[in-house]
C-alpha positions, 0 to 999 in steps of 0.5 A, spaced: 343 241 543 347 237 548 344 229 551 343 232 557 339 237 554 336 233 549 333 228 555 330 233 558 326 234 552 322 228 553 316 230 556 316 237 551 316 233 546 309 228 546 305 232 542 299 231 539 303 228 533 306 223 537 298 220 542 295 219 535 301 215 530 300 208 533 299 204 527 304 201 525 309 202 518 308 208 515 306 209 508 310 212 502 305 218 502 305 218 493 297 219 492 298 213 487 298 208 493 292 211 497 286 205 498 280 207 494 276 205 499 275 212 503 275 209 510 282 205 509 284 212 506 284 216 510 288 211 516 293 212 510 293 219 510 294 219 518 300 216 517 302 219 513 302 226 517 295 228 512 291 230 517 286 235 513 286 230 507 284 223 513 278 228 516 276 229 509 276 221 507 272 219 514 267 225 512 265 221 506 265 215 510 260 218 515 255 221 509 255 214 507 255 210 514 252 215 519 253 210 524 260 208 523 263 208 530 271 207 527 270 212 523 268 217 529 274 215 532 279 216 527 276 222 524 276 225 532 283 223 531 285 227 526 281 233 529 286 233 534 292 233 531 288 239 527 288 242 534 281 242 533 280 239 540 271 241 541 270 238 534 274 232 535 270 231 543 264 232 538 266 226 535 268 222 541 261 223 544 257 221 539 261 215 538 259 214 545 252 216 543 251 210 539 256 205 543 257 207 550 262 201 550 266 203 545 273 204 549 276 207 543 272 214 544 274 215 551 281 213 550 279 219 544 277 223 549 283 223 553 287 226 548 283 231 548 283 232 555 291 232 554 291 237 549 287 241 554 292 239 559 287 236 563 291 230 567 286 228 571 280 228 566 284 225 562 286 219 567 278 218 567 277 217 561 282 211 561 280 209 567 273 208 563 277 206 557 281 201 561 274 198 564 271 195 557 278 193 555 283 192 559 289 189 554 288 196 550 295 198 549 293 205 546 290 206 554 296 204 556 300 209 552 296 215 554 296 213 561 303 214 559 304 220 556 300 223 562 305 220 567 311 224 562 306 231 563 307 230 569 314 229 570 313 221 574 318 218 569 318 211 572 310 210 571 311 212 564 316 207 562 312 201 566 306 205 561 310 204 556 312 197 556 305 195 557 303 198 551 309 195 548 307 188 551 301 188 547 303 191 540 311 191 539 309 194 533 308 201 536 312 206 534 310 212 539 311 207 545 319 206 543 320 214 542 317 215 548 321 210 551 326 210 549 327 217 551 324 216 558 331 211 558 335 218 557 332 221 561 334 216 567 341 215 563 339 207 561 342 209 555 343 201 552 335 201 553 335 208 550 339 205 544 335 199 543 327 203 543 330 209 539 333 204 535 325 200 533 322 207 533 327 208 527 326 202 524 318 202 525 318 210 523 323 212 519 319 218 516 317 220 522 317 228 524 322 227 529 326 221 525 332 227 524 332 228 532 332 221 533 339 219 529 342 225 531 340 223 538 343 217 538 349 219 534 350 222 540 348 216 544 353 212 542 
């Protein structure tokens, strides 16, 4: 595939897979290193791309701790990835049902809502997010992967940045990035996000795509 091909690719490419893998280094994915603690498991699953086996993790959690608000939002996370978009809101909502200032299970909604392509309710659900906990970089994110879906580049990038302000570790936000950089020929931008993606990521699903990329870049 051809660079300027491949930096059209970018919008396509923020997928479910991509709005839920924000949370830092991913794990080895050997079974020996899982935590015993079912809560902590199931987050190590969902770096390791284990979606069914972190949903069956925050299962337990919930039989134990019915209340647990993370334990909703991370399980509504995996659902999503599953593709399980009505379960996941029922996730997201009896979060909300307990907390209704609890911005995680809105900005949970608003994935949802991006996997449904629903833009402008997923940009209401960031706004509420965004409300209880302005300095969220996760809201920041979504809010800039709607802009990509929408095709307005240069919000996505300022989107991006800003959730990198907050967290320089999240690994999504220099993928996008940097391929949002491609896209307007700031190839030494691009170079440098894609670069971190990388090195934050290296056994992310579009790693391969990534090295290839910059092979070409350089």
């Amino acid at each position: 595939m051809d660079q300027k091909r491949q930096s059209k690719k970018w919008i396509a490419r923020v997928t479910v897979l991509g709005i839920l893998l924000v949370l830092g280094i991913f794990l080895s994915g050997r079974a020996q290193d899982l935590p015993e603690d079912p809560y902590e498991r199931g987050l190590a699953l969902l770096r390791q791309f284990k979606y069914g086996e972190a949903k069956a993790s925050f299962d337990q959690v919930l039989r134990q701790h019915p209340k647990h608000l993370n334990a909703f939002y991370q399980r509504g996370r995996a659902l999503v990835a599953l593709g399980q978009y009505d379960t996941a809101l029922a996730d997201f909502d009896r979060a909300i049902q307990l907390n209704a200032e609890f911005a995680p299970a809105y900005i949970g909604r608003a994935m949802v809502a991006i996997g449904r392509k629903d833009y402008t309710a997923a940009m209401q659900h960031l706004a509420k997010a965004q409300s209880i906990e302005p300095g969220n970089p996760e809201a920041f994110y979504q809010k800039g992967v709607v802009f990509g879906y929408q095709n307005n580049i240069n919000e996505a990038i300022n989107s991006f940045k800003r959730c990198l302000e907050i967290k320089p570790d999240h690994a999504y936000a220099h993928y996008q990035v940097g391929l949002a950089y491609n896209q307007i020929r700031r190839i030494d931008l691009a170079i440098e996000h894609l670069d971190k993606f990388l090195y934050l990521a290296p056994a992310a699903p579009e790693a391969e795509q990534v090295r290839r990329l910059l092979s070409s870049l350089r």
